[in-house]
C-alpha positions, -999 to 999 in steps of 0.1 A, spaced: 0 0 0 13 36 -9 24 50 30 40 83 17 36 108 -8 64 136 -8 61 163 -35 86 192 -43 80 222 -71 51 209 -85 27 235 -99 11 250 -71 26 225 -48 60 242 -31 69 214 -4 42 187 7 50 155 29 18 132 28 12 97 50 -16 75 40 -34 47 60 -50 17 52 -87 13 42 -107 44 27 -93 79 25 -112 103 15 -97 134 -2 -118 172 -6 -117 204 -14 -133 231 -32 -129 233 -70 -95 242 -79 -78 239 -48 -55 216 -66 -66 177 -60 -62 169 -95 -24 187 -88 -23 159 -63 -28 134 -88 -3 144 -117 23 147 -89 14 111 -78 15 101 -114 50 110 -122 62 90 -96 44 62 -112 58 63 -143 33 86 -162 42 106 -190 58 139 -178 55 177 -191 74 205 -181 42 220 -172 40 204 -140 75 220 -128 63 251 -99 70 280 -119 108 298 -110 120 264 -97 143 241 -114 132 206 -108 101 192 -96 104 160 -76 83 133 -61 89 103 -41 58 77 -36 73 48 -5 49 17 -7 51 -11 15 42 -45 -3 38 -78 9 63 -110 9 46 -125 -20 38 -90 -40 46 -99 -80 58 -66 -83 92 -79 -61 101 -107 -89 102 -75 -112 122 -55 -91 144 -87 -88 149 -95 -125 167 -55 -125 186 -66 -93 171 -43 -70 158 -55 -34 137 -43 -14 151 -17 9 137 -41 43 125 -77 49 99 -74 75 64 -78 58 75 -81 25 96 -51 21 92 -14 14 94 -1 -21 103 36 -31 93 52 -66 110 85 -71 108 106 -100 126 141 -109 112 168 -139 135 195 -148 122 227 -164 131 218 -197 112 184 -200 139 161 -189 128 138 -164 148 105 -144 135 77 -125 144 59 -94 135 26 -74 150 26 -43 175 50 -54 184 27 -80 183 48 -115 161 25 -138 142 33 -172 106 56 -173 92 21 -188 102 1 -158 90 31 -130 57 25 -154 52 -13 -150 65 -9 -115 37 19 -106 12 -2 -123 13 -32 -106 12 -13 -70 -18 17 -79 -44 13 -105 -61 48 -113 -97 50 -121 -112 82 -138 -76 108 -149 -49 79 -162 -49 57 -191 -34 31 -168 -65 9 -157 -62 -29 -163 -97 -40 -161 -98 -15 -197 -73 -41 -211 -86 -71 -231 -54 -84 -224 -60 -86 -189 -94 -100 -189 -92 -139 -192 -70 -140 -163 -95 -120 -139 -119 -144 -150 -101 -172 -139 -92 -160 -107 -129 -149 -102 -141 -181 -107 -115 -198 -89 -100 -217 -119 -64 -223 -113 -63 -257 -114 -81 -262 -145 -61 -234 -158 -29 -247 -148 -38 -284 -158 -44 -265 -196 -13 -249 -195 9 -289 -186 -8 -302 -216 0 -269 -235 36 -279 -229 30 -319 -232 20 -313 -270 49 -286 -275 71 -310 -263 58 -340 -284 58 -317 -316 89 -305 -309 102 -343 -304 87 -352 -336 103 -323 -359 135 -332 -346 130 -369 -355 116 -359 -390 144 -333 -397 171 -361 -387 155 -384 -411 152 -361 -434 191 -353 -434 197 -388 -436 183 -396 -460 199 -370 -483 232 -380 -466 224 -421 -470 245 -427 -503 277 -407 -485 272 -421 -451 270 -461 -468 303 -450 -485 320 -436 -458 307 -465 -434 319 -492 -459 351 -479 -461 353 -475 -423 343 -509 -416 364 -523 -440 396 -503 -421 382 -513 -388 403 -485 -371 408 -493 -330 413 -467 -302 452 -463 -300 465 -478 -331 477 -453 -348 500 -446 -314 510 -484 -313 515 -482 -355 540 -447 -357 562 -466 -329 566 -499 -346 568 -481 -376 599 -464 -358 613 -495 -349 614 -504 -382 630 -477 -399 660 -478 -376 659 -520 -366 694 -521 -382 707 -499 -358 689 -506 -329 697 -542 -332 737 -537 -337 732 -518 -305 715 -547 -289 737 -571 -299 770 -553 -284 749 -548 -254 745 -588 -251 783 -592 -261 790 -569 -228 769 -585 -205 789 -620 -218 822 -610 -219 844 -634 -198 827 -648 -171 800 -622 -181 780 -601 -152 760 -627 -140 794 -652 -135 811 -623 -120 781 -617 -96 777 -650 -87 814 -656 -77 817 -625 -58 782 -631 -42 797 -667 -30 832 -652 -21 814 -629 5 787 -663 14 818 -683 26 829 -654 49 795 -637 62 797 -654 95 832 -650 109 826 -611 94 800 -604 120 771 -595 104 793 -565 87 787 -582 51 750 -583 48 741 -548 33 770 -558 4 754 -593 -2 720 -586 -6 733 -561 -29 745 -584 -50 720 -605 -47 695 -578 -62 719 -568 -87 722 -608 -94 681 -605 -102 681 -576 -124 710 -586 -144 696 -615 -155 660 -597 -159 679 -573 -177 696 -599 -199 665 -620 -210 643 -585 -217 674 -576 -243 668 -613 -254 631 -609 -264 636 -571 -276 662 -586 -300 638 -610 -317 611 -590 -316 628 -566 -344 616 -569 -376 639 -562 -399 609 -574 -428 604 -551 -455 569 -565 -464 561 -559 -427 574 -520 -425 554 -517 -459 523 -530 -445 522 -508 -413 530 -478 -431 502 -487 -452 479 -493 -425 492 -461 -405 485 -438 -438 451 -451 -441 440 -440 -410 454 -411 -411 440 -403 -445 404 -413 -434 407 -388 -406 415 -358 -425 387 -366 -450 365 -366 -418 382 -337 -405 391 -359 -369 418 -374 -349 429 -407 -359 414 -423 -327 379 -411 -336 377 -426 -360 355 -456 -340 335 -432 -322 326 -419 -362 316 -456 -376 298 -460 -348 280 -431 -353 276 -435 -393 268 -468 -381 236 -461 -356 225 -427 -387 221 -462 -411 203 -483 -387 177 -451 -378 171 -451 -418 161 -487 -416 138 -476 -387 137 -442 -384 102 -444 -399 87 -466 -376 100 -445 -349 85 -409 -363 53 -426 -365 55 -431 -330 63 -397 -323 38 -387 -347 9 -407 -325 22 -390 -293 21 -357 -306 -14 -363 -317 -19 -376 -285 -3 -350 -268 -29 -328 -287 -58 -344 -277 -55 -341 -238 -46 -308 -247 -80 -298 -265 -98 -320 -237 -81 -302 -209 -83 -270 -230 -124 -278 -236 -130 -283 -201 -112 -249 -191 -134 -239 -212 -169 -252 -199 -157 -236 -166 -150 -198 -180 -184 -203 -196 -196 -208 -161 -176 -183 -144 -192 -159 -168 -225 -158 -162 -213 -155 -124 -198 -127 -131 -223 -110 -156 -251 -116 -127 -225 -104 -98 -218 -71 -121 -253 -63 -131 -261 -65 -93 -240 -41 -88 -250 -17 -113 -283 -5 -105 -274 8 -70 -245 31 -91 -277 51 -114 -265 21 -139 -300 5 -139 -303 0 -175 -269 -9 -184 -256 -43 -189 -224 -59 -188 -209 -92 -207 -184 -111 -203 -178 -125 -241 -159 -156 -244 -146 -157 -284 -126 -189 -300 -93 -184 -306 -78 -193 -341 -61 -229 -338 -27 -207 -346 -36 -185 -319 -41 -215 -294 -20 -216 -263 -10 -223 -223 -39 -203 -212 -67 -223 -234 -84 -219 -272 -109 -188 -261 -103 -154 -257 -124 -133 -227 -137 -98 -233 -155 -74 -206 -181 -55 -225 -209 -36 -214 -241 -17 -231 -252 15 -209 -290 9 -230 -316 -11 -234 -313 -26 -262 -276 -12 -275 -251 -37 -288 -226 -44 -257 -190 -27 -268 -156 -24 -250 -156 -5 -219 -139 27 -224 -154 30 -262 -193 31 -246 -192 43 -213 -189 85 -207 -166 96 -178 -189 92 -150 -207 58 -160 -171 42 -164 -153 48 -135 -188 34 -116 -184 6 -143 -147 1 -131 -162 6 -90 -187 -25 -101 -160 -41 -113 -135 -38 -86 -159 -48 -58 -170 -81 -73 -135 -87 -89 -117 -72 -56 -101 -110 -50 -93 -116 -82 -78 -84 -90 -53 -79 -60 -34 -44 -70 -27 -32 -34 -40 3 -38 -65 25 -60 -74 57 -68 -107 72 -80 -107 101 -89 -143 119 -90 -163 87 -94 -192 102 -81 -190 133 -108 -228 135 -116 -248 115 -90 -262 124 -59 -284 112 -27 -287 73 -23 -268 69 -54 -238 86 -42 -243 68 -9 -243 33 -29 -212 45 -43 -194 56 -10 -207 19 5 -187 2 -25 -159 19 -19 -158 15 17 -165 -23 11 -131 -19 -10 -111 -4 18 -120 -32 37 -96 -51 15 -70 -33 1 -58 4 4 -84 32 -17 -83 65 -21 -108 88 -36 -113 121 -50 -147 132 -43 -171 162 -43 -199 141 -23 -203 146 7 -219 108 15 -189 96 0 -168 115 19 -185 104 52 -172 69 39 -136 75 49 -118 57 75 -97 84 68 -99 123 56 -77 146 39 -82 183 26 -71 197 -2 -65 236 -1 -53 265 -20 -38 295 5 -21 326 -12 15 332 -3 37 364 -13 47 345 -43 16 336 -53 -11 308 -42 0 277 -32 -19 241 -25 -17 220 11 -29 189 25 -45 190 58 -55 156 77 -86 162 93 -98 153 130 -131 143 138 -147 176 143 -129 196 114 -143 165 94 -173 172 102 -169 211 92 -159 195 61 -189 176 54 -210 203 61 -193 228 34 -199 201 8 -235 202 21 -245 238 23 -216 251 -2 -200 287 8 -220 292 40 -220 263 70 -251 259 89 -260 244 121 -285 222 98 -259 211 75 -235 203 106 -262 185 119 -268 165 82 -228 158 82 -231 144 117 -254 123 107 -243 110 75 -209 105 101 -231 89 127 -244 68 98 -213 51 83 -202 41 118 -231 20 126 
């Protein structure tokens, strides 16, 4: 709800510091003592379209912070969120502060939580925390848009709505399954002459992980065997010479044996020396052993692996991989023939579920459907009871429920909802704002917002002269409406009548006083008895009588029975 309104160099407005309660508040004051003034100050902090005009003449800059507190689960946070700006507290939600400044020459800059941000975003900010019925172009139930949700949440339809919107997203999900299956087999199939090719000659190479690693080292071997096997060979011819290692081991190894004893334990490190060195020397000599025969000094062999080695190697730059992906690649060209042989069989399948898919979605879709239909004439006969206490007797109201084109068909169902109302007898019902004048729309909207107060949760509103043209119990049905609204969310309304007025949990006066400089507007928050004074002026007009006191009293009296 909006707690504080501070204004600076706004038209007649010099410096103004406003608090506002919950519940009804009433706001009066004679005819152009500057309530509308009020208004375009409050609507540049919401984001409405500025003019210089509203700048207080000789000053620079006109400036006006709204401070709003909202509640934990208040939509308007997850917006403020997706810009990275928190609220500025955490108990109860948090408190949310619009500020917006308008220079002389037209320039204007907005702020949320003293975080600069965009006009557009103050806008959508504003809009989801005050809706303005009767001065601003701002009013959501006026939106088409707007109107299939509120019917929902009148009649209480979320979880046929949101059983709609999973199969919505079931079929989008089987459809979108199905094109990707179609479009692979497609490509296949322009691909199938290539990919047999390129899979025969795969298979036929039968390349394995890590050959061409174990091929470029044998093929190494190979290129220098004659030298590596001379070096082998002298390598054996050391190891043999005389006695050879493993003789001269042995005979020192048995030397040291003969004496260990009488040495005192001072031989042992040396022997088991030798004794290890005994092990690896004659490891040593039968590894030199195998690695000599294994050379291949076989010209038919070296021209084989180079073969083989080039022929991977040549595959994988015509497939533009590494050598040892070439497996992974068959395997793949492999598995694209094998979906041609059934890649049919499997869209089909796809295809059924997406028709599937589309059938629980026009049966969930149908009955969301059957239940707006119902909701509607709720909320036709909820309206129209509403109407003849607000002088709207003959009007009606409609709540049109059109089919949607099947390309227009989506997560919130195959209709379209439509608020539309005729103001006569017999008059073909029409939009809202294109059949109603000033004064029978913002009752329309009143109407509206009492049966649809749930449904439509905006945390505070604003009327502005919705009793312009009505009087005596009509006006009184009108103040009764909007008190019924205060009862639920935060409303404040700009009236000339006085029954409405007596409405108020809450009063404020609007005032023009003349200054050196010239006239200037003020708030005053009015007690009891300067209420009633107040009540009485709207009564009797310029001059207050004890009879119209006594008629405010009453109409006082009245509201708090």
């Amino acid at each position: 709800m909006l707690t504080s309104l501070t204004v600076r160099d706004v038209v007649l407005i010099d410096r103004l510091a406003l608090e506002f309660p919950a519940g009804l508040c009433v706001l009066t004051g004679e005819t152009g003592a500057g309530k509308s003034i009020l208004l375009d100050a409050l609507g540049l902090a919401l984001g409405v379209r500025a003019e210089a005009r509203l700048v207080r003449a000789g000053a620079d800059q006109a400036a006006v912070t709204a401070a709003f507190q909202v509640a934990p689960e208040a939509s308007v946070l997850a917006e403020l969120a997706e810009h990275g700006i928190s609220p500025l507290d955490d108990a109860g939600g948090g408190a949310v502060i619009l500020r917006r400044t308008l220079s002389a020459d037209g320039r204007s800059r907005a702020f949320v939580n003293d975080e600069p941000v965009s006009v557009g975003l103050l806008k959508r900010v504003g809009e989801a925390l005050v809706e303005i019925h009767g001065q601003f172009d701002n009013q959501r139930l006026l939106n088409p848009g707007q109107h299939r949700a509120l019917l929902d949440a009148f009649g209480g339809l979320g979880t046929a709505a949101e059983a709609c919107r999973r199969a919505w997203d079931a079929w989008q999900d089987a459809a979108a399954a199905r094109t990707r299956a179609a479009e692979a087999l497609a490509a296949a199939r322009r691909d199938e002459d290539f990919l047999r090719h390129a899979a025969g000659e795969l298979s036929v190479l039968a390349p394995e992980a890590g050959e061409e690693d174990r091929l470029a080292r044998e093929r190494a071997m190979m290129m220098h065997g004659e030298k590596v096997l001379e070096a082998m060979n002298r390598a054996r011819a050391a190891l043999g010479e005389g006695r050879g290692v493993e003789g001269g081991l042995q005979a020192a190894l048995r030397d040291l044996e003969g004496v260990a004893e009488k040495a005192g334990g001072a031989l042992e490190g040396v022997i088991a020396a030798l004794g290890r060195a005994l092990d690896e020397a004659a490891e040593a000599g039968a590894l030199l052993e195998r690695a000599s025969q294994a050379v291949d000094l076989d010209p038919r062999r070296m021209e084989t692996t180079e073969e083989r080695l080039f022929a991977l190697r040549a595959q994988a730059r015509k497939h533009n991989v590494a050598v040892d992906a070439l497996p992974a690649l068959l395997a793949k060209m492999e598995a694209q023939l094998a979906a041609l042989d059934t890649g049919s069989g499997e869209l089909q399948r796809l295809e059924q579920a997406e028709a599937e898919a589309r059938r629980a979605y026009i049966r969930a879709a149908g009955d969301l459907g059957k239940d707006r239909k119902a909701a509607a004439a709720r909320l036709d006969d909820a309206i129209v009871t509403e109407l003849a206490p607000l002088h709207l007797k003959g009007a009606r109201f409609e709540t049109r429920l059109t089919a949607l084109d099947k390309d227009a068909w989506g997560p919130a169902g195959v209709e379209k909802a439509q608020f539309l109302i005729a103001t006569n007898p017999g008059a073909e019902p029409g939009p809202l704002n294109k059949i109603a004048s000033g004064g029978e729309l913002a009752r329309f909207m009143l109407a509206l917002k009492v049966v649809l107060a749930d449904a439509d949760p905006v945390p505070t509103l604003i009327f502005d002269e919705v009793d312009a043209g009505i009087g005596g119990a009509t006006a009184a049905a009108v103040g009764e409406r909007l008190a019924r609204l205060g009862g639920c969310c935060q409303v404040l309304v700009v009236t000339h009548s006085p029954q409405v007025a007596a409405q108020g949990a809450s009063h404020l006066k609007v005032q023009k006083a003349a200054q050196d400089d010239g006239a200037a507007t003020t708030v005053a928050v009015l007690d009891a008895d300067a209420r009633r004074e107040e009540i009485a002026r709207m009564l009797a007009g310029s001059e207050v009588t004890e009879e119209a006191r006594a008629a405010a009293l009453s109409l006082l009296d009245r509201r708090a029975s």
